[in-house]
C-alpha positions as CSV (number, residue, x, y, z in Angstrom):
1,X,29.9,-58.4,-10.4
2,X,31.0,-56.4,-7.2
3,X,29.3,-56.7,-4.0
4,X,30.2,-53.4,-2.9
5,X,27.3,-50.7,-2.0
6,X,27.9,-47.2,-0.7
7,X,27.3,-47.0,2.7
8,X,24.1,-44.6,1.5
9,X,23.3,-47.2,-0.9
10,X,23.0,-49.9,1.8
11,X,20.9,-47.2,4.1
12,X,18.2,-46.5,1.0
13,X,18.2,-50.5,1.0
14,X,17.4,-50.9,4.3
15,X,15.0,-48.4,4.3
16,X,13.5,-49.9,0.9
17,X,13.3,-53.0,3.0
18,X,11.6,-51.1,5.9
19,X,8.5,-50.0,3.7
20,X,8.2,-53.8,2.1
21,X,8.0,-54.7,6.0
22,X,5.3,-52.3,6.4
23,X,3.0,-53.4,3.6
24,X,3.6,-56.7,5.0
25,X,2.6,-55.9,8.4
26,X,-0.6,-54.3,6.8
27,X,-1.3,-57.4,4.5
28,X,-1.0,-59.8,6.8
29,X,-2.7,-58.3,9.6
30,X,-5.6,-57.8,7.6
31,X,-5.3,-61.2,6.5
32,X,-5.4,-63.0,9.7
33,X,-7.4,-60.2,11.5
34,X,-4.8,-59.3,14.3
35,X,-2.3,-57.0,14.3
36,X,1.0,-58.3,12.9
37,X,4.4,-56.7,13.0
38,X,7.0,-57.7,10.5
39,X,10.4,-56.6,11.6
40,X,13.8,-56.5,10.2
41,X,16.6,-57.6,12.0
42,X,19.3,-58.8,9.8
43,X,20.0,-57.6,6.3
44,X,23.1,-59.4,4.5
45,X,24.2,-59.5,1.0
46,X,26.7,-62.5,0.2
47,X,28.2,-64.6,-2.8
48,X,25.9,-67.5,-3.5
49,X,28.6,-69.8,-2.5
50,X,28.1,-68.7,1.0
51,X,24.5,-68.9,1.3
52,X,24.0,-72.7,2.2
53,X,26.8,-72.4,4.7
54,X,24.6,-69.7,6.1
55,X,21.7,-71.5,6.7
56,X,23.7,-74.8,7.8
57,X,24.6,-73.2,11.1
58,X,20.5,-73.0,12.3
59,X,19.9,-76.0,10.3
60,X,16.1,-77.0,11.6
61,X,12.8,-78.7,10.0
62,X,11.2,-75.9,7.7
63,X,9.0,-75.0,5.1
64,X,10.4,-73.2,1.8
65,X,8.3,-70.7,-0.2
66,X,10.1,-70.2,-3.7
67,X,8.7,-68.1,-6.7
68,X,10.7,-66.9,-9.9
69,X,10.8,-62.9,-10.6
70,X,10.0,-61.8,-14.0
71,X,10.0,-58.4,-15.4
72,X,12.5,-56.2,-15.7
73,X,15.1,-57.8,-13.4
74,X,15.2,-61.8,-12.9
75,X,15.6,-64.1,-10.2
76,X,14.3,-66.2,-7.5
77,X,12.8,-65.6,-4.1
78,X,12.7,-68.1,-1.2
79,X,10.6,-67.2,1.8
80,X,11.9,-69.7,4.4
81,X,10.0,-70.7,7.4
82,X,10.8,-72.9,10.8
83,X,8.2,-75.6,10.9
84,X,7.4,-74.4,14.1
85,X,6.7,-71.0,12.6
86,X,4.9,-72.2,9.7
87,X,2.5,-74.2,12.3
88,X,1.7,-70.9,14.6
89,X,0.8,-68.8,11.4
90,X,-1.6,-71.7,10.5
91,X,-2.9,-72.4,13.3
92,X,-3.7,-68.7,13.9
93,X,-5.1,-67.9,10.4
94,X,-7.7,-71.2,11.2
95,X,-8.4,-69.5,14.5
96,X,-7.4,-72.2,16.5
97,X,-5.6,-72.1,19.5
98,X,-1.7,-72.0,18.8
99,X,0.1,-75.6,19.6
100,X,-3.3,-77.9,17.7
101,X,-1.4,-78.5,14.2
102,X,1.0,-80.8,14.7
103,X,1.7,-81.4,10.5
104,X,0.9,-79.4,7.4
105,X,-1.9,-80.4,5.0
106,X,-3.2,-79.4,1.4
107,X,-4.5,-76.5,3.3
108,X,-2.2,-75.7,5.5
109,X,0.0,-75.8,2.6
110,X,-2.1,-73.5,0.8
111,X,-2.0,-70.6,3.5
112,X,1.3,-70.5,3.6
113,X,1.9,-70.7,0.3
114,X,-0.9,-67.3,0.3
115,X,1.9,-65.9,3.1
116,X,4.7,-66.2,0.7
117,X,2.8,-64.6,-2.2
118,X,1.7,-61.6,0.2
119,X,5.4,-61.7,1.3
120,X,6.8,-61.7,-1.8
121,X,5.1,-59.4,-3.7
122,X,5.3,-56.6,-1.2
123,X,9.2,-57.7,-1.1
124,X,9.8,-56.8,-5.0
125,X,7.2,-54.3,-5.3
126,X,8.7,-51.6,-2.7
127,X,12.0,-52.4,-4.5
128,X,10.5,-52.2,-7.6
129,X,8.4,-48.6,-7.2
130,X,11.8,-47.3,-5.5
131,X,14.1,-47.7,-8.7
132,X,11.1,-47.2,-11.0
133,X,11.2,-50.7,-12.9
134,X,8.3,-53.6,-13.6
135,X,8.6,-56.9,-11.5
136,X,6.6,-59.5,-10.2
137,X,6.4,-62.7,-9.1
138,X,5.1,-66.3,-10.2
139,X,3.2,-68.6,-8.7
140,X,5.0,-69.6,-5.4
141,X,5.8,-73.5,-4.8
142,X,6.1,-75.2,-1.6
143,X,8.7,-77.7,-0.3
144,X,9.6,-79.5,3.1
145,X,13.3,-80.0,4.5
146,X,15.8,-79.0,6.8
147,X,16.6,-74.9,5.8
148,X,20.0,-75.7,4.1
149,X,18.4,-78.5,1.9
150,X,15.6,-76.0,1.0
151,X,18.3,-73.6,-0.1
152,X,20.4,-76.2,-2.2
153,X,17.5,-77.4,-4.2
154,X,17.0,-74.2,-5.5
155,X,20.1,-73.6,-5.7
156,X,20.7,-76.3,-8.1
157,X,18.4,-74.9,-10.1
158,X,19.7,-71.0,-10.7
159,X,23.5,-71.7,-9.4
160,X,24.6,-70.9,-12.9
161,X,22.8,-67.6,-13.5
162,X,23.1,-66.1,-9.7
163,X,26.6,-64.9,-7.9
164,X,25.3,-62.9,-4.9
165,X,21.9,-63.2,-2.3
166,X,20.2,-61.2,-0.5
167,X,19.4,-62.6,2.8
168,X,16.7,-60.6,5.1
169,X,16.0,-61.7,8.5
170,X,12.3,-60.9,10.1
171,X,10.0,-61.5,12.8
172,X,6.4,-61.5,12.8
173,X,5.4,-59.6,16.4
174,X,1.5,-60.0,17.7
175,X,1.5,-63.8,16.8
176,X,2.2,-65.8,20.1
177,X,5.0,-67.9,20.0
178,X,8.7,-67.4,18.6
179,X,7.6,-66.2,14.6
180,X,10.7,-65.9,12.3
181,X,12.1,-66.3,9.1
182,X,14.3,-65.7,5.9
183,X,13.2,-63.6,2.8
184,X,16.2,-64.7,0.1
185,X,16.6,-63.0,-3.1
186,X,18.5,-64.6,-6.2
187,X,18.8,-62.6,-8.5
188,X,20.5,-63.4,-11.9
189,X,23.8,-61.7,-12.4
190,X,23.0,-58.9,-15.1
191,X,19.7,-57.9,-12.9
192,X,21.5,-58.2,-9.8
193,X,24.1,-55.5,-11.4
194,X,21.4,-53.4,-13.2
195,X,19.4,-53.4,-9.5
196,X,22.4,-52.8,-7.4
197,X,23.3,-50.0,-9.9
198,X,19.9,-48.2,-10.0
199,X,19.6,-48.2,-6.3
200,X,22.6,-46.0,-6.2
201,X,21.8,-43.9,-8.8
202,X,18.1,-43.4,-7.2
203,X,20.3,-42.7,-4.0
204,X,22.2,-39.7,-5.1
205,X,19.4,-38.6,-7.0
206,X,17.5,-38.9,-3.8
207,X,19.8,-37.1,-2.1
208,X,19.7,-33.9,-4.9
209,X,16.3,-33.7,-4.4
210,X,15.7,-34.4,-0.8
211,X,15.5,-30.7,0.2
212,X,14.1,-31.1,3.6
213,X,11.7,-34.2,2.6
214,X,13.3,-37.9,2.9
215,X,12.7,-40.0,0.0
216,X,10.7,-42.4,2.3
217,X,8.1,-39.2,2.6
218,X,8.1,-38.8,-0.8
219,X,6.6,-42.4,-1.2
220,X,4.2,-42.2,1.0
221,X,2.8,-38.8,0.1
């Protein structure tokens, strides 16, 4: 398959990835009772070949969030935290002060495994209203490495069906302490193709229509 995206293409992506960051923000605010910000600051779509290699150059203790996509389209997401991140965001949703977990437990585990569902599923589902198709994720599964190792595990897993990932960088602002991480998206290569292609069809489509009024209106209204 080809990697390339019009340059409006790329913008409606972006912007698709803009309104999954603001469901997020809306989720998880309400979910830890503080105001959460989840902002993009790196989008990147690269051959799968590349992706460990991408990770290996920030290569720190982390904690992975995987789930398969079914539906429509097909894949794998991995929502990968720094340890130190993953600590803060518990810490915060037990309401104790930031810096007292020093090591994830069985429930510690399961709120972040309840971060990567919420993560997730507002991930697919803004892609998923904006080219009109059914997805959704599967249970999500935890695991503990260094970020590359987290990536190669599941990698060995889908390497065979997957030839490109999308990579999105985020922070979370309002938590105290540096809060970041890495939404990845491996998708198989027939849904990859069928999602890149009905992106820019919706695009130009989009673009027909717009008449004044942006397509991001149009979803929220």
């Amino acid at each position: 398959m080809t990697l390339n995206l019009t340059e409006l293409a790329k913008d409606a992506l972006k912007e698709v990835i803009a309104i999954a960051m603001w469901h997020s923000s809306t989720a998880l605010s309400k979910m830890i009772d503080e105001r959460v910000n989840v902002r993009l600051t790196k989008l990147s779509l690269i051959p799968i070949s590349q992706i460990p290699k991408y990770f290996g150059k920030n290569n720190v203790l982390s904690v992975g969030v995987y789930s398969r996509v079914l539906g429509d389209i097909s894949g794998t997401t991995i929502l990968i935290f720094p340890r130190k991140t993953a600590l803060i965001f518990i810490d915060t949703l037990e309401g104790r002060e930031v810096g007292t977990t020093d090591m994830v437990d069985m429930e510690g585990r399961s709120i972040l495994e309840e971060i990567g569902s919420i993560l997730t599923a507002t991930f697919m589902n803004a892609i998923a209203d904006f080219v009109e198709i059914k997805i959704y994720p599967s249970q999500p599964v935890t695991v503990f490495n260094f970020a590359s190792s987290i990536v190669n595990f599941v990698l060995l897993g889908v390497r065979r069906e997957v030839n490109v990932g999308l990579i999105v960088e985020v922070e979370f602002k309002g938590l105290k302490g540096e809060v970041s991480g890495n939404f990845i998206i491996l998708l198989e290569s027939n849904s990859a193709t069928k999602l890149l292609t009905l992106i820019d069809k919706k695009t130009k489509e989009n673009i027909k229509e717009k008449k004044g009024k942006s397509w991001v209106h149009k979803l929220f209204t």
